[in-house]
N, C-alpha and C positions, 0 to 999 in steps of 0.2 A: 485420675491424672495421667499413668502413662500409659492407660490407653486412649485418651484422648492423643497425646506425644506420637503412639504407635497409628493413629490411624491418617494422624497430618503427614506425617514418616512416609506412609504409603501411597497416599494421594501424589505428597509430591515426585518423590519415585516412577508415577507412573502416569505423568505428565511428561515429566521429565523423557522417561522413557518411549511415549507416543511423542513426540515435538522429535526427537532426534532417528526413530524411526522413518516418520512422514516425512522429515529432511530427502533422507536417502531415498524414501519413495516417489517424493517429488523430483529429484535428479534424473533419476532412473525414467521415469513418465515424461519428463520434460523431453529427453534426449529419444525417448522411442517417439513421441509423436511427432517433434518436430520434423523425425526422421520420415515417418510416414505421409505428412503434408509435404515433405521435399522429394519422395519418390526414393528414399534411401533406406537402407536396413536398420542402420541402428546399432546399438550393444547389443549383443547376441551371444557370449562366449561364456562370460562368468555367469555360471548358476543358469538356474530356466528361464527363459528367454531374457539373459543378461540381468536379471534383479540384480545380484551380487556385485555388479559391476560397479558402483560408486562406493561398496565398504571395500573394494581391491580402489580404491582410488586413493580412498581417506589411508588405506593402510602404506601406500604407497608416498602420501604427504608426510606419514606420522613419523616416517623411515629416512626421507628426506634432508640431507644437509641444508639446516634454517644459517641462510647467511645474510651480515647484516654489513648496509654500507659503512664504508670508515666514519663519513660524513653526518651518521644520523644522530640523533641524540639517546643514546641508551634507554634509559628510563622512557619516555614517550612513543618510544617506538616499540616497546616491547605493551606498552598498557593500552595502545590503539586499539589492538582486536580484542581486547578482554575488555572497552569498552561500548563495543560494538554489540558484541554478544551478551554480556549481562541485559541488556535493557529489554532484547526481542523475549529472553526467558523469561520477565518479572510481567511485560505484559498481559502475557497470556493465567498469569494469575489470579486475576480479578474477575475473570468473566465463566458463567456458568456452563459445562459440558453437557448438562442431566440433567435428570430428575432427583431426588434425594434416596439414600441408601441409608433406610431405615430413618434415625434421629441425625447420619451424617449427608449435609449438602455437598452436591455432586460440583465443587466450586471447591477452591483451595482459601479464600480467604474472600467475604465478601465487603467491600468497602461501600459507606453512602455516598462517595464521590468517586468508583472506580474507573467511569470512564474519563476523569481527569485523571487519573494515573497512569491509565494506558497512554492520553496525549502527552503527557511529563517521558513517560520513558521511549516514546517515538521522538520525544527532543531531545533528549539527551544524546541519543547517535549522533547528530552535526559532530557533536565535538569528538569522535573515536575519528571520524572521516576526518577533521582538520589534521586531527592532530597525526593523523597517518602520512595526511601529506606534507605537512610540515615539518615534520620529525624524520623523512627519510631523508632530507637534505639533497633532494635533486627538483628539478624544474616540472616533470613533466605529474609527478606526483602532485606537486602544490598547486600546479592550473585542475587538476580532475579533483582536489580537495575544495578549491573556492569554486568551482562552479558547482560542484555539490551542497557545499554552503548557501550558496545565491539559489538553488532549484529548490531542496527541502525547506529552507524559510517563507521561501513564496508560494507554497502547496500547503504548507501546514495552517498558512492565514484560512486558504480554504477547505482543507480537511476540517479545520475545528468551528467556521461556520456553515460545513454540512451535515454538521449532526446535533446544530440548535433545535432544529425545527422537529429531531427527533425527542428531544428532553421537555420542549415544549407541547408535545403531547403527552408523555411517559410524566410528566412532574417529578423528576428524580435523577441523579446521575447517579445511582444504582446502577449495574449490570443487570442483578435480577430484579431488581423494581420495573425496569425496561425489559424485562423478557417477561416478566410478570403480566403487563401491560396490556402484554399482545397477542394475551389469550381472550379468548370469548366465543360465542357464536358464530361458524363464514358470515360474509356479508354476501346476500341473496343466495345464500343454500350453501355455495362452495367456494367461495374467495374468501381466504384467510385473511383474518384481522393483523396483517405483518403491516408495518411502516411501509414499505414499499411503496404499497399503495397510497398513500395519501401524501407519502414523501420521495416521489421520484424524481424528479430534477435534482432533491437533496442526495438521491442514490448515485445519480450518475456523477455528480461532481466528485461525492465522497470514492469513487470505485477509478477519477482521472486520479484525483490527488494522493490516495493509495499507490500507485502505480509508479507517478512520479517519489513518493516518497521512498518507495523501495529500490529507485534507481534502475525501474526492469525496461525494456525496447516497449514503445519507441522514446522514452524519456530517456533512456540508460546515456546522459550525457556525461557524466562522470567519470563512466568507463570504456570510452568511445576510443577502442582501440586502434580505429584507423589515423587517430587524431593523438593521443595521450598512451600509446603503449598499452597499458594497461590501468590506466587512472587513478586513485589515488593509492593502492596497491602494487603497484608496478613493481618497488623496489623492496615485495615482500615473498619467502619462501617458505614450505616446510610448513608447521603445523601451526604460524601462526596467518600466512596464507588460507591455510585450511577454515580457522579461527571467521576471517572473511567471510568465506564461502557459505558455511555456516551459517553466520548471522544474514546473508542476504536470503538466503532459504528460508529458514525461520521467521522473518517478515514478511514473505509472502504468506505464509500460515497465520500470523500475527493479523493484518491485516484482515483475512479473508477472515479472521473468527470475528474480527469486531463486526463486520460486515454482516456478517451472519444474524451477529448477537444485536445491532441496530434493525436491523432490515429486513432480517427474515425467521425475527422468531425464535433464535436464537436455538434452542433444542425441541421445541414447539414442533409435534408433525402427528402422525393416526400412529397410537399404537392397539395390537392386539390382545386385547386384556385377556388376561389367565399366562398369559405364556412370557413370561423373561418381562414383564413392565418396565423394571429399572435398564433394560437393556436397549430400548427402541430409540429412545430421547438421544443417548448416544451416538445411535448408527444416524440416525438423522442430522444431529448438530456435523458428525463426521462430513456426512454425504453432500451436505453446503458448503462444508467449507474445499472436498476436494472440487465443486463446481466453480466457484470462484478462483481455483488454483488452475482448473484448466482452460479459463477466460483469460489467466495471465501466461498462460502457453501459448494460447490462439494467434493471441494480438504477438508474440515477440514472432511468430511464425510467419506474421501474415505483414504486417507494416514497420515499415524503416526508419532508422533513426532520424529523428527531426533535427533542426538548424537550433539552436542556442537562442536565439531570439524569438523565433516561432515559439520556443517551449518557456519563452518566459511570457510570454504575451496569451498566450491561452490562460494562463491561471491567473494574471493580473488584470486581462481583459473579457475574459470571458466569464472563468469559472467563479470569482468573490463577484462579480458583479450578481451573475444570475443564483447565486447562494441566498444575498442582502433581498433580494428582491422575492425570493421564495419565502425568505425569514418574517417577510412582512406579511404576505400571504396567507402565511400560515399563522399571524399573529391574529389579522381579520377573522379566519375561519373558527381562533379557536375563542373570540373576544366577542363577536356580534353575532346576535339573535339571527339564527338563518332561520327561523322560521318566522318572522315579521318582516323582514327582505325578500321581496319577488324573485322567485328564481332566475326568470329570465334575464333580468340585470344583472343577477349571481353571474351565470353564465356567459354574458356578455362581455363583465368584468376581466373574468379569469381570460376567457378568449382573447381579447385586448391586451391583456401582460404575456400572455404566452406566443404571439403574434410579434408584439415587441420585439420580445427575445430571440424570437425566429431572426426577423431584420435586422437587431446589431449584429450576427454572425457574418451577415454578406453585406454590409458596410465597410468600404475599400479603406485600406487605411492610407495615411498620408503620409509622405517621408520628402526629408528636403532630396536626398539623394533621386526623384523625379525629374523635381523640377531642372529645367531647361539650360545650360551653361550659357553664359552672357558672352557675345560677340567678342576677341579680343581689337581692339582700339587701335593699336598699335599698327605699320606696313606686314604685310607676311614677306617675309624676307626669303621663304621657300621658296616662293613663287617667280624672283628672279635670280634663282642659282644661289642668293648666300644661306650661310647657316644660320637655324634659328640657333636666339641666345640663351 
């Protein structure tokens, strides 16, 4: 019994402690590359080639005079970041980093329904955001809290119907029943047995809606500083700003590990037997998810913040339409005999829906604000010197 105690103790310790490392690594990385695709240097001073420079940040938040408006409501203003951040830690619980260490699974707790907890605790943030903005008692706060409300509920329809079609293969909402899944034989010699592959449209939806749910460029509407100050954090300082900071870091990790753990296999890769076995699974589930982390650097480097309405219309016109339609797809593939079905109609099928889906993207949309203003009726009164009225 306590070493069962002592070995949970440990795990979580050193989750705990990789999530808030990789924070600071990913700050650090964020801010060198960006630098580098802008033609600029970068952090450079603290530590070798500036690593240190985001724990001299956090230390400099933690030192910080935390000052809070007259106007906000004590109690909910102080429980916003603490419930921002609980949720990104408890998700990364459920899903596998390894291989097993001995009779102990390299997983802190494994649930038969974990990737509905992972979706339970990505909803649960709306409400740290509302209530941040709500609770600061100023204006500019509670416009970047409700449009974060209206963006993360309209992504989440489609984040949780882009990874049916991965549980519709896997049979399980297991974590490792789905990383379990997605071992076998390549397909023709070297293509790995990952979801990806037979669920890529579900990929790409799942890796927009990710992105919006974590509020990063070009969705980051919430915090559109040119617009909202600072969004729904504006009127926060000190360590519970930090607190922020934080949890929006650690959802990009979050994120990237579901990603992972759907789509790519999760800690699945070649490892070299005789040497370190329990250590390979590791460095690989790592090595996906810093790729996925530096797809969400690329895009804030490279594309601008979208219009409020463009970014509600991609997820409610684009992305759950072509999710539903995948869903179906994938319902045919995994329900009817493909071997009493001619392929070439197979083929022809799929071609036909994925052709569709081409032409709704460059079908114009319609808006009354087009059409034409109607003649006014009336004399133009400009036109012989008087005032119009």
């Amino acid at each position: 019994m306590i070493w069962d105690l002592f070995i949970v103790v440990v795990k979580v310790v050193a989750v705990f402690a990789f999530l808030m490392i990789s924070v600071m690594f990913t700050v650090w990385l964020e801010r060198r590359i960006v630098a580098f695709m802008q033609t600029r240097v970068g952090p450079n001073r603290v530590g070798p080639f500036g690593v240190l420079q985001t724990l001299a940040d956090g230390i400099k938040l933690f030192f910080k005079e935390d000052i809070r408006p007259t106007s906000a409501d004590r109690l909910l203003y102080g429980l916003a970041p603490v419930m921002m951040m609980v949720p990104a830690f408890l998700s990364v619980s459920v899903l596998p980093f390894g291989s097993n260490f001995g009779t102990e699974h390299a997983q802190l707790t494994d649930l038969n329904v974990g990737i509905l907890f992972v979706l339970a605790m990505s909803s649960l943030q709306v409400y740290g955001i509302v209530l941040a903005g709500w609770s600061s008692g100023s204006n500019y706060p509670l416009l970047g809290a409700v449009r974060s409300s209206a963006q993360m509920i309209s992504y989440e329809i489609a984040q949780g119907l882009s990874i049916v079609g991965v549980l519709m293969y896997a049979g399980t909402l297991s974590a490792t029943g789905i990383v379990a899944a997605q071992h076998g034989d390549p397909i023709l010699g070297f293509i790995p047995r990952w979801y990806i592959v037979p669920q890529l449209p579900m990929f790409v939806v799942f890796l927009l809606a990710g992105i919006a749910e974590t509020n990063r460029a070009p969705f980051d509407l919430p915090e559109a500083e040119s617009e909202l100050v600072g969004g729904y954090h504006t009127e926060y300082s000190g360590v519970k700003f930090a607190l922020f900071f934080l949890a929006e870091y650690l959802n990009i990790i979050t994120v990237s590990a579901v990603a992972t753990t759907l789509f790519l296999g999760g800690p699945d890769g070649p490892v070299l037997h005789g040497f370190l076995p329990w250590l390979w699974p590791i460095l690989w589930f790592v090595l996906k998810i810093y790729l996925f982390i530096f797809l969400f650097i690329w895009l804030r480097a490279t594309l601008p913040r979208m219009r409020f309405d463009k970014l509600m219309a991609i997820g409610w016109k684009y992305l759950i339409p072509v999710a539903l339609v995948w869903v179906m797809v994938t319902g045919v593939v995994l329900t009817v005999d493909l071997g009493a079905v001619n392929r070439r109609v197979l083929y022809i099928g799929i071609g036909v829906v994925a052709v569709l889906l081409l032409l709704s993207l460059f079908i114009p949309a319609t808006s009354d604000s087009k059409t034409k203003p109607s003649k006014p009726t009336g004399p133009d009164r400009t036109a012989t010197g008087g005032s119009p009225s």
